[in-house]
Residue, then its C-alpha position, 0 to 999 in steps of 0.5 A: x762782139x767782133x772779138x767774140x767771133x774772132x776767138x771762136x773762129x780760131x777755136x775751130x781752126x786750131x780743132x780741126x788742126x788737131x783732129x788727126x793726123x794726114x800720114x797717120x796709119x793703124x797698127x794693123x797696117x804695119x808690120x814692126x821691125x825690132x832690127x834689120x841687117x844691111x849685106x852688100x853683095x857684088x852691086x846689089x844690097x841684101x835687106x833682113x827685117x826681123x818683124x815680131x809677130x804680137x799674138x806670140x808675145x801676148x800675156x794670153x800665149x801664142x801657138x807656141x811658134x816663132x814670136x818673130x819672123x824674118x823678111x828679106x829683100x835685095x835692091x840697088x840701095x838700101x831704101x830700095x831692098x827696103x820698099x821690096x820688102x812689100x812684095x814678102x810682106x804683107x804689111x808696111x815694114x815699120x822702123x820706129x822702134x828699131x833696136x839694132x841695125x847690124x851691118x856686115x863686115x864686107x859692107x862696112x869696109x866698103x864703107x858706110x856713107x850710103x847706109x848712113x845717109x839713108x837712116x839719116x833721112x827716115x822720117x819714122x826712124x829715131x837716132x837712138x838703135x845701135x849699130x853693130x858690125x857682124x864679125x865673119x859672118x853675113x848681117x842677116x845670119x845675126x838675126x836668124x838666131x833664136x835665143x832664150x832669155x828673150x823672146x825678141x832676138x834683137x831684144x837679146x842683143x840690145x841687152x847683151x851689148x848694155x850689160x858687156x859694156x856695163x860690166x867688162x868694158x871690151x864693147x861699147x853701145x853706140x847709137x847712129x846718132x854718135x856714129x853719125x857725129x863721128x863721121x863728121x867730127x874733126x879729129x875723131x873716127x868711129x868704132x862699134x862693137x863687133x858680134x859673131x856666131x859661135x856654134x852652128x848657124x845652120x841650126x840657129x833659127x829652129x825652135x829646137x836651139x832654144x829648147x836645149x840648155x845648150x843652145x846649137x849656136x848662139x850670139x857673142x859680143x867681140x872686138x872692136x870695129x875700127x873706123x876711118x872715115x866711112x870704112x872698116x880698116x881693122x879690129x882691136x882685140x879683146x885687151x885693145x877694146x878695153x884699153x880703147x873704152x879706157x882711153x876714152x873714159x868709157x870704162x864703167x865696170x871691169x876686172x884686171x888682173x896682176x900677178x902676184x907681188x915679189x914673184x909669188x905664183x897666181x894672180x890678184x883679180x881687181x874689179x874696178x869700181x870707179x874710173x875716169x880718165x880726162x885726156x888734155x892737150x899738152x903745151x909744149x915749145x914745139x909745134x909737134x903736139x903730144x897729149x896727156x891722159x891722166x887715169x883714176x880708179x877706185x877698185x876693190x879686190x876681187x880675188x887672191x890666189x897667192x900667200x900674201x899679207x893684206x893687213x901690211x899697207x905695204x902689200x896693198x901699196x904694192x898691189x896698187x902699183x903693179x895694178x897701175x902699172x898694168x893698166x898704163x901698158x895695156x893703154x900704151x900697147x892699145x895706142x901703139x896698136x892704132x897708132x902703127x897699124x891704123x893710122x886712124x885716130x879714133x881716141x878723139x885726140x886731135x878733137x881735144x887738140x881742137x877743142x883746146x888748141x883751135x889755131x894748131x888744129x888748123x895748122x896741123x888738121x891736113x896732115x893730121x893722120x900722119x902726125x897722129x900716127x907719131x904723137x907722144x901720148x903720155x900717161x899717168x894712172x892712180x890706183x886706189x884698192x878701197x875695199x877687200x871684200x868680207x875677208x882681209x887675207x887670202x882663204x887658208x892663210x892666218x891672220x895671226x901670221 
């Protein structure tokens, strides 16, 4: 009878546990934020929360205005402009389901830290929204852009950002959790994906620029933003943001492009279908550390612009060294680039040394900037073309040749 009792007693206690939740709050007391921007002038941050407006995104149709509305706000912190957005709004601003956190380029080269550590501390946020870095232009600008395919601006940029780096590999899609991990990880920096207007911003944010097929202004993905530590030192041009995806074994769709072998005119187009790169720490009799980065692709021929004979296996052994060949140089000028101009290793080099070589690492991690900067990396590509399309030979050019 006693255990009766026992049980039934538990029964209740964990049914009461279970009846609700004491922070719990209804839909219609908040206001959802897709994405917010983070603008930092003189002492002060300047918040934008872009709110989508649900009865605009129903399947019944809305009144035909804007689906999202943008609240702004200014604090000594981020988390202060935050919880000053209630004096515009009239809900709760709610960042559960962020997409996107753009940070404006004169903020991040003052540095990050504080915006880092506020969106680690936010019990409602997930580490799973990008962080991106707006390119010549304040933060909020970014979300002041209307755009067509998709309703939700930031919805546009988060789908922008994936197909780029799924299929050209000059921008990468890094969450906060990874640039977090970055921050703190020895013997790797951080870079995020830079975005800029291009038109006229002024006329970015009326219903008018979604309604002609040329938009007035509209967003592009470009550069990569270069991290040591905390701060924003520079920017990698479009070749030097593909070779960094390279490097890092990132690369998951692109094309090359060689010139035409034995000094014929126009270019042979590569779309890379398959890529890895594996980076190793070399052992060597000196104490000066070096890396091997060791490169394989499978590709298929995209296009041909020059008289060339495609059935030879010579030509095609030919194609694949010009290609290899191309693809080291744009590796090496992109190392070169970060190693004399930046000083920051963001390739995760002295991380492989670490993973591989814990007792150098420690002997050479206090200096490690400097030696980074000097390092031999050396490189092997191996290129293979595997398929040529639905025709052999270049268009106009006979096969009976």
């Amino acid at each position: 009878m006693d255990r009766v009792i026992v049980r039934f007693i538990a029964i209740i206690f964990v049914s009461l546990l279970l009846a609700g939740c004491w922070d719990k709050r209804e839909l219609n007391e908040l206001a959802i934020a897709t994405a917010i921007s983070i603008d930092k002038k003189d002492d002060e941050y300047h918040v934008a929360a872009q709110v989508v407006i649900p009865t605009e995104l129903s399947t019944k149709g809305g009144t035909g205005s804007s689906p999202v509305t943008l609240y702004e706000a200014n604090g000594k912190s981020v988390n202060e402009a935050i919880r000053k957005l209630t004096l515009v709004a009239p809900r709760m601003i709610y960042l559960g389901h962020l997409r996107i956190v753009v940070i404006s380029e004169e903020l991040a080269k003052e540095g990050i830290d504080g915006t880092v550590d506020f969106l680690s501390r936010g019990w409602e946020l997930r580490s799973d929204f990008y962080l991106i870095v707006s390119k010549e232009t304040d933060a909020r600008e970014i979300l002041n852009i209307q755009t067509t395919l998709e309703k939700v601006p930031a919805n546009d940029l988060f789908n922008i950002l994936h197909t780029s780096e799924a299929n050209y590999s000059s921008t990468i899609a890094v969450n906060f959790f990874e640039m977090k991990t970055n921050l703190e990880r020895e013997g790797k920096q951080g870079v995020l994906t830079g975005v800029q207007i291009l038109g006229d911003s002024s006329k970015g944010s009326s219903k008018q620029n979604v309604e002609s097929i040329v938009p007035e202004a509209f967003i592009k993905f470009e550069e990569l933003a270069v991290f040591k530590e905390d701060k924003l030192v520079g920017w990698l041009n479009d070749n030097e943001s593909r070779g960094y995806n390279g490097i890092t074994n990132q690369v998951k769709s692109t094309v090359g492009i060689v010139s035409c072998p034995e000094g014929g005119n126009g270019n042979v187009s590569i779309h890379i279908k398959k890529y890895k790169s594996e980076m190793k720490s070399k052992k060597t009799n000196s104490n000066n550390p070096e890396i091997d980065l060791k490169v394989n692709i499978v590709a298929n021929l995209g296009e041909v612009s020059c008289d060339i004979d495609l059935t030879k296996q010579e030509t095609v052994k030919m194609l694949e060294k010009e290609f290899e060949k191309a693809v080291k140089t744009d590796l090496q000028e992109t190392i070169k680039v970060v190693q004399e101009k930046y000083h920051t290793d963001i390739f995760g080099f002295g991380a492989t040394i670490n993973k591989e070589n814990p007792e150098k690492w420690k002997k050479i991690k206090g200096n490690w900037d400097e030696i980074f900067s000097e390092m031999p990396v050396n490189i092997d590509v191996d290129a293979q073309i595997s398929h040529f399309g639905s025709v052999l030979n270049p268009v106009g050019r006979s096969t009976s040749e």
